[in-house]
C-alpha positions in Angstrom: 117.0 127.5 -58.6 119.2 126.5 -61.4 118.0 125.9 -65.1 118.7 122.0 -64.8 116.9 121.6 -61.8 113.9 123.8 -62.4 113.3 121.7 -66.1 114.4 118.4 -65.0 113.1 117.5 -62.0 111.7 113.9 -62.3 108.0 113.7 -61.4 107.1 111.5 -58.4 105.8 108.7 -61.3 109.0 109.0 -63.1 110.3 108.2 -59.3 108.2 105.0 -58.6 109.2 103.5 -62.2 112.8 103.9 -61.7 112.7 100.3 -59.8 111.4 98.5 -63.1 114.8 100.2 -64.6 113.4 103.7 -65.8 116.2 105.7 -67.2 115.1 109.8 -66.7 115.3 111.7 -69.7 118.4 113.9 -70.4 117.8 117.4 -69.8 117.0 119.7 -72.3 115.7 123.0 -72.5 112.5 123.9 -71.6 111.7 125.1 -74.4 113.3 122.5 -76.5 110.9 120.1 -74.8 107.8 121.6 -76.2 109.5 122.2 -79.6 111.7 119.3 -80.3 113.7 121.1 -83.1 114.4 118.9 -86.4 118.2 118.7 -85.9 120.9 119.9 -89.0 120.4 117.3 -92.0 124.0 115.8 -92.0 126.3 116.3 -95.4 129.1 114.1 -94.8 127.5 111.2 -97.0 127.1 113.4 -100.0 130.7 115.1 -99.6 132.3 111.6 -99.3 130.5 111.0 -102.9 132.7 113.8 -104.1 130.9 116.6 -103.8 131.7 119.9 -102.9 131.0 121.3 -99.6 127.9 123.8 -100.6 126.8 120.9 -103.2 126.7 118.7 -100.4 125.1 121.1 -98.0 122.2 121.6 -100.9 121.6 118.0 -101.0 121.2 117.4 -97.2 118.7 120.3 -96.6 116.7 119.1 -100.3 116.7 115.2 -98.6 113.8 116.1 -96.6 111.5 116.4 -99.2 113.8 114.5 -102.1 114.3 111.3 -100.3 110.3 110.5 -99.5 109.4 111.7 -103.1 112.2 109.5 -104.3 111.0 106.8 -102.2 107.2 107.3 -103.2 108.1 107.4 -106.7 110.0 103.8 -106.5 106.7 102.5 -104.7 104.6 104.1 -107.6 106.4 102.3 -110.3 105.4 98.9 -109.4 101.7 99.3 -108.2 100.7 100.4 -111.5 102.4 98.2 -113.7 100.1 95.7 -115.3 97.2 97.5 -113.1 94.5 96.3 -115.5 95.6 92.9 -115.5 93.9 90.5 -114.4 90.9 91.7 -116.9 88.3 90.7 -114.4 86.7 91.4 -111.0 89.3 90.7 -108.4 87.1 89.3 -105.1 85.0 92.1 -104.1 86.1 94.9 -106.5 82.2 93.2 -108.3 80.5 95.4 -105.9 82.3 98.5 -105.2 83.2 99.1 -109.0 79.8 98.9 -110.2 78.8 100.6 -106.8 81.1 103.9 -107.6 79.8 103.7 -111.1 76.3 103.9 -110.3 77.2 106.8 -107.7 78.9 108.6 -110.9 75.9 107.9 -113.1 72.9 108.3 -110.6 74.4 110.1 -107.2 73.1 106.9 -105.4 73.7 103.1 -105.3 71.1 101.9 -108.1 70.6 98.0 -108.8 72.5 95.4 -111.0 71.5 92.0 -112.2 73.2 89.0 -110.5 77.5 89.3 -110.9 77.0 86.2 -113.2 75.1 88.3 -115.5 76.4 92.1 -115.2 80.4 90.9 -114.8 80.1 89.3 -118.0 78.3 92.4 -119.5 81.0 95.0 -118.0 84.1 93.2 -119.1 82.3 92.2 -122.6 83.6 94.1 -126.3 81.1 96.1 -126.8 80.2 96.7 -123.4 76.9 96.6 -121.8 76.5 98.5 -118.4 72.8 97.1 -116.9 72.4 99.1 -114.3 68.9 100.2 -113.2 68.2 103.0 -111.4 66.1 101.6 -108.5 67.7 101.9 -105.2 69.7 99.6 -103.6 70.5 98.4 -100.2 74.2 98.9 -99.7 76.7 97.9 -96.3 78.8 100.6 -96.9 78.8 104.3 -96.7 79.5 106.1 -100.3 83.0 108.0 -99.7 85.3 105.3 -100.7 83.0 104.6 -103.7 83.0 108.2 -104.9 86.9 107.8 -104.7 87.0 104.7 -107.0 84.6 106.8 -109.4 86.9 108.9 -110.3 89.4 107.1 -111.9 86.1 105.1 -114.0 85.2 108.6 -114.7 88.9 109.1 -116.1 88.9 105.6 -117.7 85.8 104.0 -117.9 84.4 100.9 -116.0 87.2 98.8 -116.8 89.5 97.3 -114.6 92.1 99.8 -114.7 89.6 102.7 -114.1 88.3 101.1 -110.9 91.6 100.4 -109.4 93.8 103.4 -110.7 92.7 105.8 -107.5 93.9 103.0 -105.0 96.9 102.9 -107.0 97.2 106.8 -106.4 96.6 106.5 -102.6 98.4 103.5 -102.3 101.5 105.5 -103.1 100.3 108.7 -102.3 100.2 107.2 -98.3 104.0 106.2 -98.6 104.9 109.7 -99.2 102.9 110.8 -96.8 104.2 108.3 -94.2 107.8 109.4 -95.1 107.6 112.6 -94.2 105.2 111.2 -91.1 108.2 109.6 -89.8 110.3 112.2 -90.3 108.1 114.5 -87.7 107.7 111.6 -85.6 111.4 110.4 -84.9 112.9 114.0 -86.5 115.1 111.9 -88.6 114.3 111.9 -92.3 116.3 108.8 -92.7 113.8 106.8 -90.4 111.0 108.5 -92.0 112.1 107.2 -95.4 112.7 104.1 -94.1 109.2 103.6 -92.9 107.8 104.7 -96.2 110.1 102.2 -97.8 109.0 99.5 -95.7 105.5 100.1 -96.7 106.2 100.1 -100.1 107.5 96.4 -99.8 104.6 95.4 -97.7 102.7 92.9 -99.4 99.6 93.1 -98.0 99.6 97.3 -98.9 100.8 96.5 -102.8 97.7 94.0 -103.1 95.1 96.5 -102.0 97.0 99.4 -103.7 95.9 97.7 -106.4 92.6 96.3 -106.1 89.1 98.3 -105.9 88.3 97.5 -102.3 87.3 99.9 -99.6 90.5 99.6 -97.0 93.5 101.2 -98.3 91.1 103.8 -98.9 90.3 104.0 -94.8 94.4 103.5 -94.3 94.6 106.9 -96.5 92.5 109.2 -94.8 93.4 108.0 -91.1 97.3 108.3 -92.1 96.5 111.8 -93.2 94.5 112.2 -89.6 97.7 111.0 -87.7 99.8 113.2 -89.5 97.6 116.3 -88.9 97.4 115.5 -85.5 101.5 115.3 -85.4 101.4 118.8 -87.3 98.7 120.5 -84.5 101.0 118.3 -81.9 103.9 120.5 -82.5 102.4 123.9 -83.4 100.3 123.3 -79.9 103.6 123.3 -78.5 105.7 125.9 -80.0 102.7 128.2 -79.3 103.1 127.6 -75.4 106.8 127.1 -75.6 106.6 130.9 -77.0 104.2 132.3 -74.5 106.9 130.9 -71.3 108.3 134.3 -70.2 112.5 134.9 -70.1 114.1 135.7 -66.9 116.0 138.0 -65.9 119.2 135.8 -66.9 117.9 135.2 -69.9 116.6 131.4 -69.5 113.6 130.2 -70.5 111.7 128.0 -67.2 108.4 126.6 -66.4 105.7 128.7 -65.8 102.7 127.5 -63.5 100.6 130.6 -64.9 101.3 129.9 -68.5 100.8 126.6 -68.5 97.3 126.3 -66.5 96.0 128.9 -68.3 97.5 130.0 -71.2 95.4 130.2 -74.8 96.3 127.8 -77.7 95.1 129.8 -80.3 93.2 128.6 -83.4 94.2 125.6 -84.7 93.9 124.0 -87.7 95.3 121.0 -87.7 92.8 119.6 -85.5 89.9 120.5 -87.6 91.5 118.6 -90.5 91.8 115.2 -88.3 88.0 115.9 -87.7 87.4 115.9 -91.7 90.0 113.7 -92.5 88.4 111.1 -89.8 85.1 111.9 -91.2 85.8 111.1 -94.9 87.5 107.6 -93.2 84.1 106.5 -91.6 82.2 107.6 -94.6 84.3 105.3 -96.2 83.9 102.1 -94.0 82.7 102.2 -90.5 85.7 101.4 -88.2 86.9 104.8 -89.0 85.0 105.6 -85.9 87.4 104.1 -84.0 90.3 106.0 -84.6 87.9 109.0 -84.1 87.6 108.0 -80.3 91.4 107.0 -80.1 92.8 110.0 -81.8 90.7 112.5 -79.2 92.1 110.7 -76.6 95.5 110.8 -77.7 94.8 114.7 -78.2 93.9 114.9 -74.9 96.8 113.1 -73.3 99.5 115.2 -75.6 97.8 118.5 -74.7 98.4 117.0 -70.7 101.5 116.5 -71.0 102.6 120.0 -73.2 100.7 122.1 -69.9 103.3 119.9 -67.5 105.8 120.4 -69.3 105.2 124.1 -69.6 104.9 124.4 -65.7 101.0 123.7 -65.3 100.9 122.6 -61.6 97.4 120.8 -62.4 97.7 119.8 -65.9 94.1 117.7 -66.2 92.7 120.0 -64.8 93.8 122.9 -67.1 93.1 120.6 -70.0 90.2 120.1 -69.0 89.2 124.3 -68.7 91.3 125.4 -71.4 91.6 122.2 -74.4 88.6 119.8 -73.8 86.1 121.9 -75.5 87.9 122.7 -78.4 89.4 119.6 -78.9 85.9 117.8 -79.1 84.2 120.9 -80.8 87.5 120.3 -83.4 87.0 116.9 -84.2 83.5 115.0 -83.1 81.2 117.6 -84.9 83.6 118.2 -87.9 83.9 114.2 -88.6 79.7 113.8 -88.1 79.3 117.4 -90.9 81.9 115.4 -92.8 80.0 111.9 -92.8 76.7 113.9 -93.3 77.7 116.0 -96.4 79.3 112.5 -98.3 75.5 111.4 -98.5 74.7 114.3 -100.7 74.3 112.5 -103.6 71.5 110.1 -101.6 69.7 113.2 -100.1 69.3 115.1 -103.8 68.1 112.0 -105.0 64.4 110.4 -105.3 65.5 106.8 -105.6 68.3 106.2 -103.2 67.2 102.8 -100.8 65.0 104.2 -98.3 65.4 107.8 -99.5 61.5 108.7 -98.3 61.3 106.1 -95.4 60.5 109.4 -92.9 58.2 111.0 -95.1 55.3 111.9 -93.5 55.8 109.8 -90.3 55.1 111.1 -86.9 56.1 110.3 -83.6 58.6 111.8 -81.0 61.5 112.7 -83.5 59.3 114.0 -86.3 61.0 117.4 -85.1 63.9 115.8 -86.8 64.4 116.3 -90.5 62.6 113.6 -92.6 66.1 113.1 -94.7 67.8 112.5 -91.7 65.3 110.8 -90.1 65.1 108.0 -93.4 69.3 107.9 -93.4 69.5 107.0 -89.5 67.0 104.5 -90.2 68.7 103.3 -93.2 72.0 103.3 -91.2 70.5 101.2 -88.5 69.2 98.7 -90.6 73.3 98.3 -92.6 74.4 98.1 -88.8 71.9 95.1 -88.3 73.3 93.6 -91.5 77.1 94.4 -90.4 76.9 92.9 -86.9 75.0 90.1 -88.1 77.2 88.8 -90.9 78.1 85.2 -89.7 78.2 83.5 -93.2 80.8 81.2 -93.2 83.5 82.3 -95.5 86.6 79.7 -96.5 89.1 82.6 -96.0 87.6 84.2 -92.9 90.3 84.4 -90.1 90.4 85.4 -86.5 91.8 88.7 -85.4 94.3 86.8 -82.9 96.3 85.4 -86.1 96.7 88.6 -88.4 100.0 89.8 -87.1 101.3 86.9 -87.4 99.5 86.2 -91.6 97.7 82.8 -90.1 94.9 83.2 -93.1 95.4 85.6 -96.0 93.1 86.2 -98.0 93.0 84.2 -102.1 91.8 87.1 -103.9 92.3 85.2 -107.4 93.3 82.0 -108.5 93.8 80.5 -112.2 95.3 77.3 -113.3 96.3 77.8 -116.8 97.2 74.9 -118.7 100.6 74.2 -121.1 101.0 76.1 -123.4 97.9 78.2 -122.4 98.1 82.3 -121.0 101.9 82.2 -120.8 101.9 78.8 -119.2 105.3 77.5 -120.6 106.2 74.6 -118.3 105.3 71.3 -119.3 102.7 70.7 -115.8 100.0 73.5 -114.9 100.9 76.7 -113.9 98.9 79.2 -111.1 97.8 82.4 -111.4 97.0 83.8 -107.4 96.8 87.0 -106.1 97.0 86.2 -102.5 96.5 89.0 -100.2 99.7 88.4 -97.8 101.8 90.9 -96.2 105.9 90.4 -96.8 106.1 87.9 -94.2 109.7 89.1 -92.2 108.4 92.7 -92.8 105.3 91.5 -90.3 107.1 88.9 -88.1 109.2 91.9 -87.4 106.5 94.5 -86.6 105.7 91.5 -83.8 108.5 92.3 -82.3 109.0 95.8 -82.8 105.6 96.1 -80.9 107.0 94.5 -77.8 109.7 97.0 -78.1 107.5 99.9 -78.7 105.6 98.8 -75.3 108.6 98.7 -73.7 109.6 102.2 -74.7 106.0 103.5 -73.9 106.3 101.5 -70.4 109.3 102.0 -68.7 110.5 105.0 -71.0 107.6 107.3 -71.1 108.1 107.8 -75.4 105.7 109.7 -76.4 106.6 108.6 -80.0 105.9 104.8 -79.0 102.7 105.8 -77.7 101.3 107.4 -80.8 102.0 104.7 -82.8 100.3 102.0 -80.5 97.5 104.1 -80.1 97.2 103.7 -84.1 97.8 100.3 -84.0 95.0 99.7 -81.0 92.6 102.0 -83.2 92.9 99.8 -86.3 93.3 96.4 -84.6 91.9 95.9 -81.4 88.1 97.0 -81.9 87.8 93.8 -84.2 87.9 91.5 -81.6 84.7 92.0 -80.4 83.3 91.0 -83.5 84.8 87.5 -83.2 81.9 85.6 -84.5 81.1 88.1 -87.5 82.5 86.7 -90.8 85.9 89.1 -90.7 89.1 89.0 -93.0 93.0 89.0 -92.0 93.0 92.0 -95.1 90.8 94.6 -93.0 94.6 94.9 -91.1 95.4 97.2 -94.4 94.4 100.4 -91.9 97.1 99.8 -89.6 100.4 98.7 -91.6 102.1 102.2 -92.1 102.1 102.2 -88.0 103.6 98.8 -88.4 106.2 100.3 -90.6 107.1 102.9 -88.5 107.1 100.5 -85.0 110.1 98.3 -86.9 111.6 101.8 -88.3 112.0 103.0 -85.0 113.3 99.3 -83.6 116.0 100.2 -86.4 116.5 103.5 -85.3 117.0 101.5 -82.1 120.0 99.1 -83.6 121.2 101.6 -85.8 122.0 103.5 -82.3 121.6 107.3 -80.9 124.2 110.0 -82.5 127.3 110.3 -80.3 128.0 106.7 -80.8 131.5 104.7 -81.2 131.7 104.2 -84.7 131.9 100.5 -83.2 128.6 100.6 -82.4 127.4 102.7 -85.1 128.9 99.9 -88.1 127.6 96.8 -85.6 124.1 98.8 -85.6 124.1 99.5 -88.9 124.9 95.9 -90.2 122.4 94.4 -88.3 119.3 97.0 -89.8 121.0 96.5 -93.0 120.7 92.8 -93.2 117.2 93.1 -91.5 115.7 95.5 -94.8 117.9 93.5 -97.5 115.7 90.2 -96.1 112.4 92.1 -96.3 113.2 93.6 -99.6 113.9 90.2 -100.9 111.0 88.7 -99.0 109.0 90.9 -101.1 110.3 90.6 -104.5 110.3 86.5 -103.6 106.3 86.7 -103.2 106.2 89.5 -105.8 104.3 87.0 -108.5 101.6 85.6 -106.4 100.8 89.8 -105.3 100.7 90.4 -109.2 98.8 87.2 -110.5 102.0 86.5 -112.6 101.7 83.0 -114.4 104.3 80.6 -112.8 104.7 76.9 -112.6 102.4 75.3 -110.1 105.4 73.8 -108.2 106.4 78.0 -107.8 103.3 78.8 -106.4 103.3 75.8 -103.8 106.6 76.4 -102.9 105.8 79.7 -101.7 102.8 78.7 -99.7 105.1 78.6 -96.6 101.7 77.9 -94.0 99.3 74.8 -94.5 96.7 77.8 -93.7 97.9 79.5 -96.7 96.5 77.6 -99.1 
């Protein structure tokens, strides 16, 4: 049979979609299909700069790492300018800051007076810390606190010590999103332009720099979903390798190779397990992209054995990858979560640190330690589920993509004259927790593209980054009537950013286009990032708590829900 027909033959699903207009995938190698190869960086912008031919050539094959360092560098620059301003405790940074300080000083959550009292205290000259060392009942698991510990251990309890790690991941998670994109779409420009977009996201620069719990989530689950991209495509190149060459030299689907052939040891995976279990240990909806990612594991293992010729591909998933895959991820993230509470078990005084001590009954078999933290654990689950406090910046789930109710994280009025007030009316001072609006009324629509693509195109690329977007989004709508807020959408932005870099991708047009199409593409995704870049730069002082007239401030409070 010939090489085109053996690789490409459309499946019978591929078959039944082509009525709802599928378009069948060009044929490719075999082998290529596995192992999507990163194509040869392009030099012709660099030698129409002037440069020399080998110059140029340098330049292209350095852009992969250069141009996401360049672009995480830019985003570094502004989220830690003026980090310590405002001197105070930004909305809920008065928990978590004294929180991560006790963990550094005790191992445990100990006790503080009323914020009224210790805020005061903590922000004082001299400074008085009044933290006792009884333990206290916390709604949070202790890995996200441990992380804002260490820049206080750095710097002190003082408001740049508690946020200077979120600045770190907050721009830490662009790079890492660049070169993300990069494996996704196998385009380093798209990849940097995803990064880019994140760095202008609003919503992202706000918790970048405040000591709050989410970015902290978004950090570890991008660095799951880029492990799982890595294991992804060494998974692949591993079976694309073990296809035997026929006699004329090509490279075709094997049905032996890929039902049962081995995938070897891999890594990757057991680094979304810990990566996934330092997420929930930091707030508990990391759980949910633990259950999403093994799924999308699943599916991508699937469809490598079809590709590679497996004639029952569940079914050799099943024998060969199910096992390992949950052995790889489920026990590593539980280890994970378990060994972040050390601090808690070594202690005497953590909250409910001897609740299973000496206690009987069917699971005294059990460990008392573990015993006291699953009952300790149950009782924060009570607490979380049954949050219903009415909160005047609450906002339903159903209006977060489109930024129906940010969140007022602070809010001054100076007067003339008064904290660099210099108009002759009052002035604001808001940080408003807001993503760059046409970055996010985009993503809206880049997400209807994306479904199309994973629809009626079978993208795998699409896929992935829905499934990230479901993971982070979805899960909160079955907590409708818990008091919830629009900034929790923090974990799933960088996907958000790369659904609107690949709807540019989309404009910008496949290679082998007319230069026609190419400049009207181009254009059109120029225009498109010039607006969001402005967009951002045009909310920039009510991200920063800049002082500007009170006519400023209103003017930019585009929603009545805004305000």
């Amino acid at each position: 049979m010939p090489q085109k027909a053996a690789d490409c033959r459309p499946t019978s699903w591929e078959r039944r979609l082509r009525r709802f207009g599928y378009v069948e995938r060009p044929c490719t190698s075999v082998r290529d299909r596995l192992a999507v190869p990163f194509p040869e960086p392009g030099s012709r912008l660099w030698r129409t700069l002037g440069l020399s031919p080998a110059a140029a050539g340098r330049l292209a094959r350095w852009s992969g790492w250069g141009g996401p360092l360049l672009v995480a560098f830019l985003a570094g620059l502004p989220r830690f300018w003026r980090l310590g301003r405002p001197y105070d405790f930004v909305f809920d940074e008065t928990y978590y800051a004294k929180d991560a300080w006790a963990l550094l000083r005790l191992g445990y959550e100990g006790t503080w007076p009323d914020r009224k009292i210790a805020d005061p205290q903590i922000l004082a000259d001299p400074q008085v810390i009044p933290l006792s060392d009884t333990g206290s009942f916390i709604a949070h698991p202790p890995t996200g606190k441990w992380v804002i510990a260490l820049g206080e251990w750095m710097f002190g309890l003082n408001p740049f010590g508690w946020r200077f790690m979120t600045a770190v991941l907050g721009t830490l998670s662009v790079l890492m999103l660049c070169r993300i994109g990069r494996r996704l779409f196998r385009s380093t420009l798209l990849g940097c332009l995803a990064g880019a977009l994140m760095a202008v996201d609003g919503l992202h620069y706000v918790m970048s720099r405040t000591a709050l719990l989410d970015l902290v989530v978004m950090f570890f689950v991008l660095a799951a979903f880029g492990c799982l991209l890595l294991d992804r495509d060494s998974t692949r190149a591993r079976l694309a390798a073990a296809l035997p060459v026929a006699e004329d030299g090509h490279v075709r689907p094997d049905q032996d190779t890929g039902d049962r052939a081995g995938t070897g040891v891999r890594p990757w995976r057991l680094a979304v397990g810990l990566f996934l279990g330092l997420a929930a240990s930091t707030k508990w909806n990391g759980l949910y992209f633990l259950a999403f990612f093994v799924v999308l594991a699943l599916l991508w293992d699937v469809g490598a054995r079809r590709v590679a010729g497996a004639r029952h591909p569940y079914r050799a998933v099943l024998r060969k990858d199910l096992g390992w895959s949950v052995l790889s991820l489920v026990p590593v993230a539980v280890v994970t979560y378990l060994a972040t509470w050390t601090g808690w078990f070594l202690s005497d005084d953590g909250y409910g640190r001897h609740w299973a001590d000496g206690r009987g009954g069917t699971w005294s078999w059990i460990p008392a330690p573990l015993r006291s933290l699953w009952h300790y654990e149950y009782s924060v689950y009570q607490f979380n589920v049954g949050l219903h406090t009415p909160h005047k910046y609450e906002s339903n789930p159903w209006s977060w993509l489109v930024l129906g109710r940010p969140v007022l994280f602070h809010y001054q009025s100076p007067k003339p004259g008064k904290d660099g007030c210099q108009a002759t009316a009052d002035c604001s001072q808001a940080i408003l927790a807001l993503g760059t609006p046409l970055l996010w009324w985009s993503a809206c629509c880049a997400l209807v593209y994306l479904l199309y693509r994973w629809a009626l195109r079978r993208d795998w690329r699409a896929g992935a980054v829905l499934c990230a977007v479901g993971a982070g989004y979805l899960p909160w709508f079955l907590y409708q009537d818990r008091t919830i807020f629009s900034f929790y959408a923090v974990v799933f932005v960088p996907y958000l950013c790369l659904a609107v870099a690949m709807m540019l991708g989309a404009l910008l047009g496949p290679p082998g286009m007319n230069d026609k199409r190419r400049t009207r593409g181009a254009a059109a995704a120029g225009t498109l990032l010039l607006l969001i870049a402005w967009n951002f730069i045009y909310f920039f002082p009510i991200y920063t708590g800049l002082t500007i007239p009170y006519p400023s401030w209103h003017t930019r409070m585009w929603l009545d829900t805004w305000i």
